[in-house]
Each structure stands twice: as C-alpha cells, then as structure tokens.
N, C-alpha and C positions, 0 to 999 in steps of 0.2 A: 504494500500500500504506500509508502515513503515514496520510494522512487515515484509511483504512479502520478502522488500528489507533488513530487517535488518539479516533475516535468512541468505541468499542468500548471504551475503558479510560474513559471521559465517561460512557459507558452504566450501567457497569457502577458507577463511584462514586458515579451518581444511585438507583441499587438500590438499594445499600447503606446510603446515607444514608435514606433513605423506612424500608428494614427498623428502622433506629435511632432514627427520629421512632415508628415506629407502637409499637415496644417501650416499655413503660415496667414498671419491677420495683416498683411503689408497691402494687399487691395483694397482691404476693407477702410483702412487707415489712410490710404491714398485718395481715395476715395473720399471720405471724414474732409480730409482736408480742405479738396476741391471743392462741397457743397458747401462748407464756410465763407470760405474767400466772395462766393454766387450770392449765398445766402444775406454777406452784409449788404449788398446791392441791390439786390431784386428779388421778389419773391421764387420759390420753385415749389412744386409741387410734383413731388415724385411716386410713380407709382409700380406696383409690381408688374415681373415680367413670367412667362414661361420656364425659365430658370432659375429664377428668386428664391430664398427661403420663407414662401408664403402660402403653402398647399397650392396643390395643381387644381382644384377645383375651381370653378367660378359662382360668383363673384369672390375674386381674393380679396383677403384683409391686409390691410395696409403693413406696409414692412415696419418692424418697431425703430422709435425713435432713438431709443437706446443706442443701436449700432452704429449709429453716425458721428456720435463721437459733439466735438463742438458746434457741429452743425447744427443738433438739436436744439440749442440754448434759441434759436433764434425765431422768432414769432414768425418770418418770412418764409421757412421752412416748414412745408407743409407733405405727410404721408397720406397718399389715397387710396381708395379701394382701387381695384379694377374690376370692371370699366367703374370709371365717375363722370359725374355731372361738376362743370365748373363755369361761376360765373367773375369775370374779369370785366374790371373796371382802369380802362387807361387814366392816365396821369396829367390833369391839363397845365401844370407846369411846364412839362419838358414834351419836345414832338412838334408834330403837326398838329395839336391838337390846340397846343398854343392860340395858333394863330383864328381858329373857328371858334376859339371859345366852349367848347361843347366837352362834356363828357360821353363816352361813347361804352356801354355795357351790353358785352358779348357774351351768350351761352354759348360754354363746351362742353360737347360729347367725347370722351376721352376713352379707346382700350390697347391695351397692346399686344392687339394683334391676333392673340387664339381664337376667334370666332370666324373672322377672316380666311385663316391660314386654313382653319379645318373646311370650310366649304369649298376651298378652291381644291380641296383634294378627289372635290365627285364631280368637279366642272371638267368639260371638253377646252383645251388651251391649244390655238387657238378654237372661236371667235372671244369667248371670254377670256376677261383681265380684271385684275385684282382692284383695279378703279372703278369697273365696272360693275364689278358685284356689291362693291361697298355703295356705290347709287343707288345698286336694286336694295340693300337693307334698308335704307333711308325711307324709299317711298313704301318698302313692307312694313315699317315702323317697327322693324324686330331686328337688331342687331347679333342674334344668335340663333336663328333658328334651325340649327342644326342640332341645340341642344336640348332635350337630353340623351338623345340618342348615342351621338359618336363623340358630343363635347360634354367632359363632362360640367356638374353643375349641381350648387346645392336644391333640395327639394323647396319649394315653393308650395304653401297651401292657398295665400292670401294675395299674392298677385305676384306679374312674372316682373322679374327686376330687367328683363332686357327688352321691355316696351320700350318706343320711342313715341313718347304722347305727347309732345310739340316737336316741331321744326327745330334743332339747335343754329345758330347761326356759324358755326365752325364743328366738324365731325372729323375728328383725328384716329390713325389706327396706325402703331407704331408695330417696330420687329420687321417690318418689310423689308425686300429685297430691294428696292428700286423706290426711287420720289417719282410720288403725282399727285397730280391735283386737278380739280375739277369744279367750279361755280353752278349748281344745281338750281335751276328756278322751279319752283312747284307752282304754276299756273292753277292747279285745281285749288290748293288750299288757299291759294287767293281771290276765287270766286266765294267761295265755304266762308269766308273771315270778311266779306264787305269791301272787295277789289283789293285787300293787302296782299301781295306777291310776297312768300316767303323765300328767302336765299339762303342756299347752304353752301360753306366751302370744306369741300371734303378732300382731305391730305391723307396719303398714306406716308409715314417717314418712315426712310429705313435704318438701318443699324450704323451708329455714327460710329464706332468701334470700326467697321469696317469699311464706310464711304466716308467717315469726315465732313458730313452734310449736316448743317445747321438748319431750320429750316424757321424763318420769321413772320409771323403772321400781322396785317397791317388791322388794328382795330378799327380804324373810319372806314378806310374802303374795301377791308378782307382781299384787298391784294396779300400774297403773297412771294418772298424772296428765299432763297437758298445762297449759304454759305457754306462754300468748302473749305474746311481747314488741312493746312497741307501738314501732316502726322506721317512722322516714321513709320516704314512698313507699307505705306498708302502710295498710290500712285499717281495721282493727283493732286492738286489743294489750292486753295490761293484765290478761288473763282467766285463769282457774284452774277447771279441768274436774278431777273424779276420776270415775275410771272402773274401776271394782273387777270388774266381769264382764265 
C-alpha cells in the first residue's frame, strides 16, 4: 500500500506542477493594463466572447470585474451580457456635434457573433453572406433563431430574450471574418409608426487580433469609418476607409 500511495501523491504533485508551468496571468494582466489606460478616457463596454470564461450558453453573463485588475476601479468601464442592449449618448462638447448643438442618442444591438456564425453553417455560400443574413435577423426581429436547437441557450418560460421588439439604430455582430456594413431602411415600419422611416446600421466586425480593424461609428449620421492598425504579425495597417452607405 506505501509504494501505491506514495506514487499517487508523486502523481499527483507532477499534475499540478505542469497545470502551474502551463498557466501564466501575463495576458490577463496585459490586458488589465490596456483597458485602464481606454478606460481613463472613454467609456468601454466589454462583452463576452465564444472563448471567454463565461459559459458557452446564451445569453452569457458578463465577465467579472474582478479580473481586470485597475480597470475595474473605473465607473467608465462597463461588463455586459451577450448579446446586450446599449444606449449611447454622444458628447456635445467635443465632435461634430459641437457645432449642431444637439445631442444625439443611439440604440445598440450588440452580440458576438454565435448566433450568426451558427446559421451560416446551414446556408448555401454563395448566394448568401454573412451581411446578408444578419439583415434577414433584423427584419425576422429574432436575432437567434436557430436557437434552441443547434445554439445552445438558457430555457426561457417568460419571454424569448433574442426578440428584436424595436428597430435598434446600430446592430453590431463581432468575431467575424471580414468588415461590413450595410444602412437598412424599413419602409414598412414607417408606414406602421405614422411615415417615420426606421434606419438601421448593421456592422459585422471582425477579429482585431487578426485584421487590426478598428471600426468607428458616426453618432449624427451613422456613417461609419474603419481603422487599420498596422501590428506585428499583420500584414497591413496604417489605412482609413469611410464608408457613409
């Protein structure tokens, strides 16, 4: 029995050791840092992804605040579900917006990405694309319905959390392969609403990790701009697209 047990506790501190070499919190902590620096300036609002440690289920719960280190301290930083609802109020201080006087508050539709990614795996590619189907969720007013079948998703008795029961004026869907964008008018829900034409700007962004694509939304005119940053590794960078329709 000695030998047996003496392996087994040998076993088991070589485990452990291996788990503690292969760990290391330097991303985590690089990371910490960078949303500080963001966070004295401007709000962010970050939300989980596919890989996150936040269950694979949807809707996920926000990533704790705890792990960001000094980033947390800061009222500007903000953890959201996915997908979330966000309403942004620009700044008439600084901008364009200066000069109009006006404050301009925009509804976001925000997810990234899994509801997307999972429909496009039973679509014919081509004639369908990944901008295109995300128009078709907008006017199904269901930004998941593939759930709960093949995505999964918590049970729901009381209502389905991936209704789309207004028009957002910006619908974002991150983790993509490629940027696009699209200016969507809904003519019908502007007969329905008293001739108000509803506008939606629907952006897919892809993974800045691997394009270096920034992508900047214009609150007054929902123009939007893309910035490339040129990053080691990257084969590009440095570029400035405006993309107004």
């Amino acid at each position: 029995m000695y030998p047996a047990f003496g392996f087994s506790t040998t076993l088991t501190t070589r485990k452990r050791q291996a788990k503690s070499a292969a760990f290391s919190a330097h991303p985590v902590l690089n990371l910490s840092a960078a949303l500080s620096d963001l966070a004295a300036s401007i709000p962010i609002h970050l939300l989980p992804g596919a890989t996150d440690p936040s269950g694979a289920i949807l809707p996920q719960q926000p990533l704790p605040r705890a792990m960001f280190g000094e980033a947390s301290r800061f009222s500007t930083f903000s953890c959201e579900t996915n997908p979330t609802y966000l309403k942004i109020t620009n700044d008439v201080e600084s901008g364009e917006s200066e000069t109009s006087g006006r404050k301009y508050t925009r509804n976001f539709l925000i997810n990234s990405g899994q509801p997307l990614d999972d429909m496009f795996r039973y679509l014919p590619t081509p004639p369908h694309t990944r901008l295109a189907i995300l128009e078709s969720t907008l006017r199904w007013r269901h930004m998941a319905p593939t759930a709960p079948d093949t995505l999964w998703c918590h049970p729901f008795s009381d209502g389905d959390p991936f209704l789309i029961p207004q028009t957002p004026d910006v619908y974002i869907v991150g983790g993509q392969k490629k940027f696009g964008t699209k200016l969507v008018v809904d003519r019908e829900d502007g007969r329905r609403n008293g001739g108000i034409i509803s506008r939606c700007r629907v952006i897919t962004v892809p993974s800045f990790a691997t394009t270096g694509i920034l992508v900047l939304v214009n609150l007054r005119t929902l123009a939007v701009k893309t910035v490339r940053l040129a990053v080691k590794g990257m084969t590009s960078g440095g570029e400035e697209v405006e993309m107004g329709a």
